[in-house]
LOSEKOL-249741 format. One line per field, with one value per residue (C-alpha): residue number from 1; residue in one letter; chain; y, x, z. Coordinates in Angstrom, 3 decimals. Each point is the difference from the previous one (the first is absolute). Layout:
<sites>
n	c(NUM / ...) .
res	c(A / ...) .
chain	c(A / ...) .
c2	c(Y / ...) .
c1	c(X / ...) .
c3	c(Z / ...) .
</sites>
This chain:
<sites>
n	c(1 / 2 / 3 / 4 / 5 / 6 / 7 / 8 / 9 / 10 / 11 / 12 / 13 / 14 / 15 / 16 / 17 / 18 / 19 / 20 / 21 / 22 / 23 / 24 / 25 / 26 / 27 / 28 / 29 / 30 / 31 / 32 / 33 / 34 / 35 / 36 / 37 / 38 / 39 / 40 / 41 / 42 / 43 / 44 / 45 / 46 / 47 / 48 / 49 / 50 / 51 / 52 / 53 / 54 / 55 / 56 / 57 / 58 / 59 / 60 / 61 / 62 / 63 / 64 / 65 / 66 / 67 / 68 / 69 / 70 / 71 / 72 / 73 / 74 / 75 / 76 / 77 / 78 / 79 / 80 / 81 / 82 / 83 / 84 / 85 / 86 / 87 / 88 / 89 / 90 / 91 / 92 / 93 / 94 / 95 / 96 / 97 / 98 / 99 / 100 / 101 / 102 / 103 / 104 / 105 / 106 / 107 / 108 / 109 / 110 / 111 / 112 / 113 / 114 / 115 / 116 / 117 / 118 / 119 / 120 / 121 / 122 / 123 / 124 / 125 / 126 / 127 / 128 / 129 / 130 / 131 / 132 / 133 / 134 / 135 / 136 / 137 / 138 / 139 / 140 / 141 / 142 / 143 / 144 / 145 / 146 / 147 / 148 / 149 / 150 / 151 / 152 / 153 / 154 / 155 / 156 / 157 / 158 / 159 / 160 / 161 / 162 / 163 / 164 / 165 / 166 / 167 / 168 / 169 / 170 / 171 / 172 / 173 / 174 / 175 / 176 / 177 / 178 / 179 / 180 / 181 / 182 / 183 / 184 / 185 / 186 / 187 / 188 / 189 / 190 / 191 / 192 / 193 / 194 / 195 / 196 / 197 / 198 / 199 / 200 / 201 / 202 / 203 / 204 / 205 / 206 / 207 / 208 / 209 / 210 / 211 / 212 / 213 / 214 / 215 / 216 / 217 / 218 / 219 / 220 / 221 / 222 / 223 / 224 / 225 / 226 / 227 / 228 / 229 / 230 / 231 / 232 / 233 / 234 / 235 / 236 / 237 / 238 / 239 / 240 / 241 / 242 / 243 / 244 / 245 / 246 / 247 / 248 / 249 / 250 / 251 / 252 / 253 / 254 / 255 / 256 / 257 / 258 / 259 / 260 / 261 / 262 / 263 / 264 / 265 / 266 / 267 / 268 / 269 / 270 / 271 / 272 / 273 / 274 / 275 / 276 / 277 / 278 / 279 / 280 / 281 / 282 / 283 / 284 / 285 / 286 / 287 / 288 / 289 / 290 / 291 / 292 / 293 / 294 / 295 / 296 / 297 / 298 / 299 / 300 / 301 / 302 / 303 / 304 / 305 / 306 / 307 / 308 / 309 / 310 / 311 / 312 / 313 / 314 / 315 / 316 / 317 / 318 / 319 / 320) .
res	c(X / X / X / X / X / X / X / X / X / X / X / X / X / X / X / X / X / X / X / X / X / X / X / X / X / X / X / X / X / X / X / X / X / X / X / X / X / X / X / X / X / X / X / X / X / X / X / X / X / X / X / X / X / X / X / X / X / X / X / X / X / X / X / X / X / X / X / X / X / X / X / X / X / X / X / X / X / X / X / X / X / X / X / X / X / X / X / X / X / X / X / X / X / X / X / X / X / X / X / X / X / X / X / X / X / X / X / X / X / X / X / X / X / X / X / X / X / X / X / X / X / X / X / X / X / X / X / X / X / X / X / X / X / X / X / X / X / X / X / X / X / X / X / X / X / X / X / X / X / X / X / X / X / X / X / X / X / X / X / X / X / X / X / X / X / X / X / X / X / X / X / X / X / X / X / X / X / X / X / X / X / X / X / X / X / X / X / X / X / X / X / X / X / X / X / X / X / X / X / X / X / X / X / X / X / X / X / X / X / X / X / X / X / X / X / X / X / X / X / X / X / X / X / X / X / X / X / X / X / X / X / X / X / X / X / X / X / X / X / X / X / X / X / X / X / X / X / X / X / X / X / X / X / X / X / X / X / X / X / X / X / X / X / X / X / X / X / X / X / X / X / X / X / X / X / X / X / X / X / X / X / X / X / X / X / X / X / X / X / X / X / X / X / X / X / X / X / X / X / X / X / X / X / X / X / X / X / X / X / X / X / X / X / X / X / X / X / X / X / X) .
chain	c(A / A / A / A / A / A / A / A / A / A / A / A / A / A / A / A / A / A / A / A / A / A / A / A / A / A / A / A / A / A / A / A / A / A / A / A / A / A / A / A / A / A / A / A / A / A / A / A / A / A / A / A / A / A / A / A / A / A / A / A / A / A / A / A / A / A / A / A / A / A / A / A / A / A / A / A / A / A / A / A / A / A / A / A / A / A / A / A / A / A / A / A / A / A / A / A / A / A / A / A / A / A / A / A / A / A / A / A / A / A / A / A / A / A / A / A / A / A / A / A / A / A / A / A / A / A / A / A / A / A / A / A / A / A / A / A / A / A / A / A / A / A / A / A / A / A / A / A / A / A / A / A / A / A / A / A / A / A / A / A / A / A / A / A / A / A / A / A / A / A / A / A / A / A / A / A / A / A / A / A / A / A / A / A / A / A / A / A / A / A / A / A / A / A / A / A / A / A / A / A / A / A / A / A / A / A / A / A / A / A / A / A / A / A / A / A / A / A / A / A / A / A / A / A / A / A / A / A / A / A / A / A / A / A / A / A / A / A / A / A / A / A / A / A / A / A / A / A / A / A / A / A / A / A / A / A / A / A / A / A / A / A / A / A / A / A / A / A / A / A / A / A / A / A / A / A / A / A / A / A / A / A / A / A / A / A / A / A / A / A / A / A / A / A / A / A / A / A / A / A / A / A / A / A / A / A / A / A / A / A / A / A / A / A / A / A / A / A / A / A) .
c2	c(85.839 / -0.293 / 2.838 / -0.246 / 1.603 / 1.898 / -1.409 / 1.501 / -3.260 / -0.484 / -2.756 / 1.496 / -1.997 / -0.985 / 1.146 / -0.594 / -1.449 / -0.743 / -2.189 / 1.326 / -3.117 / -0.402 / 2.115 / 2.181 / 3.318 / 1.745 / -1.130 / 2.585 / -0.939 / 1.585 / -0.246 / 1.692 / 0.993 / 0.627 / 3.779 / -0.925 / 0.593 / -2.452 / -1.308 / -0.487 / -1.734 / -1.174 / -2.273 / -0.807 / -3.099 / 0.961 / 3.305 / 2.476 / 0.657 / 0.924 / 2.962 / 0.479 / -2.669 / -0.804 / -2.489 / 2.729 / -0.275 / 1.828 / -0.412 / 1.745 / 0.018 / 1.854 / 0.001 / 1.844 / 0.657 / 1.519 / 0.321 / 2.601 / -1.200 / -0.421 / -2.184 / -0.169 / -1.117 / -2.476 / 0.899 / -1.894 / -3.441 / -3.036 / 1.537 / 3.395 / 0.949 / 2.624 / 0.386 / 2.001 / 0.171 / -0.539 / 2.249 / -0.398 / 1.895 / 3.018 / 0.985 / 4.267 / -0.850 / -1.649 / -3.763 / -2.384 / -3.183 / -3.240 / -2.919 / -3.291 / -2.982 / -2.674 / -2.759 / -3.585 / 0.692 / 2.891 / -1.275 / 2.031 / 3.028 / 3.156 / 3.950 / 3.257 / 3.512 / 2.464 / 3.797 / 1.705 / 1.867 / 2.963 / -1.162 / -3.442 / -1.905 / -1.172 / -0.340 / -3.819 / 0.915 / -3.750 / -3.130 / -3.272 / -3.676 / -2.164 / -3.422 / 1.608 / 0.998 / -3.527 / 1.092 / -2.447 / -0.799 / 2.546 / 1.598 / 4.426 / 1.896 / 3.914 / 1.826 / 3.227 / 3.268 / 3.592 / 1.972 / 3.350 / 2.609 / -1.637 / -1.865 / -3.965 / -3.174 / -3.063 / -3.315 / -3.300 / -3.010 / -3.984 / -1.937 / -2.745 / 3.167 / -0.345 / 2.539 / -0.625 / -0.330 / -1.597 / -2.601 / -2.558 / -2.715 / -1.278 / 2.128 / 2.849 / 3.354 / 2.781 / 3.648 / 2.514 / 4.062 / 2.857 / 2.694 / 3.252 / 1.605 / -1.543 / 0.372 / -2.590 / 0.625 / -3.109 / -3.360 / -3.232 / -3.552 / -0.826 / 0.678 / -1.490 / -0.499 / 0.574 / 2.713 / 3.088 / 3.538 / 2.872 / 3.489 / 2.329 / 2.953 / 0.242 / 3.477 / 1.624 / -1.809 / 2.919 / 0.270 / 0.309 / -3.155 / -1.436 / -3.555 / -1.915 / -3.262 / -1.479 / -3.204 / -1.209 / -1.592 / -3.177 / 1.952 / 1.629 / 0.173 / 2.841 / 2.202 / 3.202 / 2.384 / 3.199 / 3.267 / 2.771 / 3.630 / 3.293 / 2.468 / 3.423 / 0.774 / -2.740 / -2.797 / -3.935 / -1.680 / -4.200 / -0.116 / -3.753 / -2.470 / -3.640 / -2.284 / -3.478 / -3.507 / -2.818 / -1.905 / 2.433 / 0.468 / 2.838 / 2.747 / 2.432 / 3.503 / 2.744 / 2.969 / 2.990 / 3.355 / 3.656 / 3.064 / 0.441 / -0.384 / -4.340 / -1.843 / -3.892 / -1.460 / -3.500 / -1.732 / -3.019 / -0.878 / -1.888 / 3.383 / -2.288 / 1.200 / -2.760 / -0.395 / -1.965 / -2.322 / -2.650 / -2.953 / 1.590 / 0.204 / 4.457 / 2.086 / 3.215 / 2.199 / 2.595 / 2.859 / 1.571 / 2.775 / -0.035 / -2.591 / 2.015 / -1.361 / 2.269 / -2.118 / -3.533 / -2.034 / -2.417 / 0.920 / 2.278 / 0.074 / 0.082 / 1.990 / 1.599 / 3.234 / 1.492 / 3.421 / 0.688 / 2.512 / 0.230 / 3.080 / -0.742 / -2.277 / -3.317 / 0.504 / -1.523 / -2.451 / -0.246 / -2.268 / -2.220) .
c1	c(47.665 / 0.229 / 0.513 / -1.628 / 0.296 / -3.325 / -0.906 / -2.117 / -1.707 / -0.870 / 2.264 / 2.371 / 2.913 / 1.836 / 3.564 / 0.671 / -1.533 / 1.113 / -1.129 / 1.543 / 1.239 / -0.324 / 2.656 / 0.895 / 0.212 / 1.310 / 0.016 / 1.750 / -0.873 / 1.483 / -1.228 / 0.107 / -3.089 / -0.762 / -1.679 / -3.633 / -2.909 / 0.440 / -2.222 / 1.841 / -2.472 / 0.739 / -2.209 / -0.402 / -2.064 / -1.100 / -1.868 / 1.904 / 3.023 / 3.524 / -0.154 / -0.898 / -2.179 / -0.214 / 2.659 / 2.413 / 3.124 / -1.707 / 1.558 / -0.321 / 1.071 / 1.901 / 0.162 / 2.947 / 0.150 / 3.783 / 1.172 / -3.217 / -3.399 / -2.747 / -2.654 / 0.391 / -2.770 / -0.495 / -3.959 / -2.128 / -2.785 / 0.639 / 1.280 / 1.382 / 0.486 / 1.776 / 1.198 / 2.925 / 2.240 / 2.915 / 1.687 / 3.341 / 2.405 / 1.979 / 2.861 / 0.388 / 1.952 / 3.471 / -0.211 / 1.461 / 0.989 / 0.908 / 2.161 / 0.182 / 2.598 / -0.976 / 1.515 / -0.569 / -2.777 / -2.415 / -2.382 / 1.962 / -0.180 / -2.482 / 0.336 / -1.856 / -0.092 / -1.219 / 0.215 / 1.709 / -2.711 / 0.608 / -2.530 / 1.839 / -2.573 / 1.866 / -2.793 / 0.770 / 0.363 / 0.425 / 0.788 / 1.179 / 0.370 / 1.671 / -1.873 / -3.567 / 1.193 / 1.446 / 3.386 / 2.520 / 3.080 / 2.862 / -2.743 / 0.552 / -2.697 / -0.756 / -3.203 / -0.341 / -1.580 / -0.735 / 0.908 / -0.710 / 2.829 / 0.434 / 2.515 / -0.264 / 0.811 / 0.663 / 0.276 / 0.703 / -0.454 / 1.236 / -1.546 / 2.936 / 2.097 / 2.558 / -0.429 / 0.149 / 3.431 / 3.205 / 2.123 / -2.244 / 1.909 / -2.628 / -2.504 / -0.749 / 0.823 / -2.416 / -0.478 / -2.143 / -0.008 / -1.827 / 0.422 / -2.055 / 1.131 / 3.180 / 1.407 / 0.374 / -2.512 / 0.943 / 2.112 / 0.949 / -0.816 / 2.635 / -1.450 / -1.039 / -2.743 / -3.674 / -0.262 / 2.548 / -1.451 / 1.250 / -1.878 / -0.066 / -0.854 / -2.190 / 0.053 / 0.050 / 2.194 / 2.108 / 1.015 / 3.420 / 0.707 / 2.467 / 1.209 / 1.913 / 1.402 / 2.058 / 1.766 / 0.549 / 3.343 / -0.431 / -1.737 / -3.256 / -1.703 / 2.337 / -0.510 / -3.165 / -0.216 / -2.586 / -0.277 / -1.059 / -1.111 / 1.012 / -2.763 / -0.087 / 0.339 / 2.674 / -1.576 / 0.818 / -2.875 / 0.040 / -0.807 / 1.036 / 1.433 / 1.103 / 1.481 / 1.124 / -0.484 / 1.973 / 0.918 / -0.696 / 2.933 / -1.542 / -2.426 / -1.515 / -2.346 / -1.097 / -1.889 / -1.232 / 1.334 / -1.107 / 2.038 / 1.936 / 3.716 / 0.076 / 2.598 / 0.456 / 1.942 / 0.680 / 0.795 / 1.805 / -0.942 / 3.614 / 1.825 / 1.645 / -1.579 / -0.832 / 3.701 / 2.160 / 1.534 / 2.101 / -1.597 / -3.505 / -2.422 / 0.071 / -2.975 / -0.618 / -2.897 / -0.627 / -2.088 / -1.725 / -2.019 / -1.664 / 2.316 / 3.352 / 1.814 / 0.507 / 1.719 / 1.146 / 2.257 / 0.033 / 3.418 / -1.409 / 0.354 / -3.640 / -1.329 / 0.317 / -2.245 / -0.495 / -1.481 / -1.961 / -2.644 / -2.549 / -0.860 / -2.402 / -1.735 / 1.683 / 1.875 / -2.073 / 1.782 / 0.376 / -1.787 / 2.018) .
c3	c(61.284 / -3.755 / -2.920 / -3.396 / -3.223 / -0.802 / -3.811 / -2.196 / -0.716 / 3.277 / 1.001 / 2.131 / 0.233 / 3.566 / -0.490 / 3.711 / 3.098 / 3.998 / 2.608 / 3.496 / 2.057 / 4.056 / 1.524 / -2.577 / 1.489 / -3.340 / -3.409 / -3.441 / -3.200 / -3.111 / -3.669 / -3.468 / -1.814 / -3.138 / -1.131 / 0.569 / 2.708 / 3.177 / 2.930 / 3.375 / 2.281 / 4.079 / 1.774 / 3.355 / 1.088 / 3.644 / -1.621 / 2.153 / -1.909 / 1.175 / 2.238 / 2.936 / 2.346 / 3.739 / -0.143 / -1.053 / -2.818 / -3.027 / -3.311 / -3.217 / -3.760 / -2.294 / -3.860 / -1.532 / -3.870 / -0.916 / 3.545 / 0.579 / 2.298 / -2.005 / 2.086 / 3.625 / 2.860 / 2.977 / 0.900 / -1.797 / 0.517 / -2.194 / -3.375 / -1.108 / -4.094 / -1.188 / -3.603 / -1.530 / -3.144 / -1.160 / -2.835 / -1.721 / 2.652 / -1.199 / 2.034 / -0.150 / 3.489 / 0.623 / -1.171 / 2.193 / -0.624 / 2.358 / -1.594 / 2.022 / -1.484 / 2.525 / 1.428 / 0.668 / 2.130 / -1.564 / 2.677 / 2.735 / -1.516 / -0.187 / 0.193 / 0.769 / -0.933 / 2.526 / -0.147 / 3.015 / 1.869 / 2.284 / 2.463 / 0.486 / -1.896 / -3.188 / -2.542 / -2.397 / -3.689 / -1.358 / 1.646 / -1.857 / 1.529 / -3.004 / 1.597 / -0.384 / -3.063 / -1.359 / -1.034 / -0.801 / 1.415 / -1.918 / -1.572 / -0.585 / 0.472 / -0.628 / 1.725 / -0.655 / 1.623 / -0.513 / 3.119 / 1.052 / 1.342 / 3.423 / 2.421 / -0.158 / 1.753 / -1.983 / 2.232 / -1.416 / 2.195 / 0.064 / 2.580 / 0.049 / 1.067 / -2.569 / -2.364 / -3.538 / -0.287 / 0.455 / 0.402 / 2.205 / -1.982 / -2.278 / -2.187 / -1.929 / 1.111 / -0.149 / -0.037 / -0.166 / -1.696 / 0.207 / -2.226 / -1.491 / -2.805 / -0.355 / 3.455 / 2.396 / 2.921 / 2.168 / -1.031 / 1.939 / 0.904 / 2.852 / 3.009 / 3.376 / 1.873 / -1.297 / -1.883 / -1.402 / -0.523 / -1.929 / 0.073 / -2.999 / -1.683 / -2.747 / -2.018 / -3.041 / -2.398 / -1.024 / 3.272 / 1.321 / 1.438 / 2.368 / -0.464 / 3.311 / -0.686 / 2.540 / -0.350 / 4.016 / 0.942 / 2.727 / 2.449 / -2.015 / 3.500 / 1.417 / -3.226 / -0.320 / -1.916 / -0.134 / -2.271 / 1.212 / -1.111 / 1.670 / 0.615 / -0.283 / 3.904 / -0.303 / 1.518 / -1.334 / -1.700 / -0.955 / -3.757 / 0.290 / 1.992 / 0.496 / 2.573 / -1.996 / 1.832 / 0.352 / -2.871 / -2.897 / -2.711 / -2.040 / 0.316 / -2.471 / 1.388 / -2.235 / 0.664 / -1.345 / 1.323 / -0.788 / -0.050 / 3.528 / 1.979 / 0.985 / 1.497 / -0.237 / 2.880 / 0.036 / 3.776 / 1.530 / 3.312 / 0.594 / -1.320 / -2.263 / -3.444 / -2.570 / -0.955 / 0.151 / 2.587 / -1.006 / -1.029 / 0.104 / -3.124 / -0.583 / -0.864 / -1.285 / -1.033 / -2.881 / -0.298 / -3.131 / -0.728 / -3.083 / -1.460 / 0.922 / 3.003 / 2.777 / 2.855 / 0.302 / 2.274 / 2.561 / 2.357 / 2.946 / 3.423 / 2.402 / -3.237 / -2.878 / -1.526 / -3.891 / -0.255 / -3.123 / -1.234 / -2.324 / -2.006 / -2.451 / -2.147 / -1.191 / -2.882 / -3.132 / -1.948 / -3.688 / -2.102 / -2.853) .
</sites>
């Protein structure tokens, strides 16, 4: 497949192109454009395309401008052409923005975006792999993305299984942040195994939001943690919750929360609390609504539970 930029002069100019290899069973590319009028054009050199033939295993394409579908097929003979364009974006939506300080090895490392569906089918808003994209080693880099009122997943991934970060006695340390409007929507690099995921909330940004940072002691493993809203008929509903892995040291959650009764309970599978044997790194955790804290702590038994509630709009907050 290629894509082209449509020129008035009539020499439209290749601004990308792709050659599948043998094997390949799925292949993401990601690109910026320029405003302008573009050509996307997939081939297929048996004539029959990618869906659906005797000898089974259809495929099909999909071509995503801002996170949102814009071509889409899999039925066609030797060549299909569509054309689209692409306008200078403006965000009237939440704005959402992922930082990534590498390490050593940018190679290893990529992330998604997907919104949360109902029906179980979580729908990819952006996707970034740092070795199709070249990045170098210690390099920062900043995507950003206007989002629509929704719940979302953000995974990052490192196929040596190291995370980004620390203390592997040699290299760089990395990290990575993702934040909308200010508040921290997910934050780490110390993690094991392939990927981490965090889930949030994106909403209006004069919201009244709820910020959970916990710093684990030596055990982050044992520690959750889970808000949850009380409904009119009295019933418990999850608003948000998180169950930390081994090896993390830190862990940032925000949400958005409307009007309502909550309760944030924090748990310790040993009974122990995060705090403090002798000997033994403590931990502790804070709570804030709308910048004012509200419950903090870290010396608790199995568990440990803040009540709040919400009565209105956030209060607005002075300029100068």
């Amino acid at each position: 497949w290629d894509i082209e930029q449509v020129c008035t002069s009539g020499d439209d100019l290749v601004v990308s192109t792709y050659d599948a290899k043998d094997g390949e069973v799925e292949h993401i590319e990601t690109m910026c454009l320029e405003e302008g009028q573009y050509r996307f054009t997939i081939y297929d050199s048996a004539g029959d395309g990618l869906c659906c033939d005797s000898h089974g295993g259809g495929g099909y394409y999909v071509v995503a401008l801002n996170g949102a579908v814009i071509l889409q097929g899999a039925e066609f003979e030797s060549i299909e052409t569509a054309v689209f364009e692409v306008i200078e974006p403006t965000c009237d939506q939440a704005e959402v923005n992922v930082t990534v300080f590498f390490d050593d090895d940018p190679d290893e490392t990529s992330w998604s975006i997907a919104r949360v569906s109902a029906f179980g089918d979580d729908v990819v808003m952006a996707t970034f792999d740092a070795m199709e994209r070249e990045v170098k080693m210690r390099a920062e880099h900043t995507e950003s993305l206007c989002l629509e009122e929704g719940l979302y997943r953000f995974t990052i991934h490192d196929k040596a299984r190291d995370g980004l970060c620390c203390g592997h006695g040699h290299g760089q340390d990395g990290n990575y942040t993702v934040m909308s409007h200010g508040s921290v929507l997910a934050h780490g690099g110390d993690f094991v195994g392939s990927n981490k995921t965090s889930t949030f909330n994106v909403t209006d940004p004069n919201c009244n939001r709820v910020n959970v940072n916990v710093v684990f002691d030596d055990y982050p493993e044992l520690t959750s943690w889970d808000i949850r809203r009380f409904s009119t008929l009295g019933h418990e509903i999850v608003e948000m919750e998180y169950d930390a892995g081994n090896g993390e040291i830190e862990h940032t959650e925000s949400i958005c929360l409307g009007e309502g009764q909550y309760k944030f309970t924090i748990y310790d599978d040993d009974g122990y609390g995060m705090c403090c044997e002798s000997g033994e790194k403590a931990g502790h955790y804070n709570v804030t609504l709308n910048g004012v804290v509200i419950g903090e702590g870290g010396e608790f038994g199995s568990n440990e539970a803040i009540a709040f509630n919400i009565t209105g709009p956030p209060p607005r907050q002075s300029l100068g």
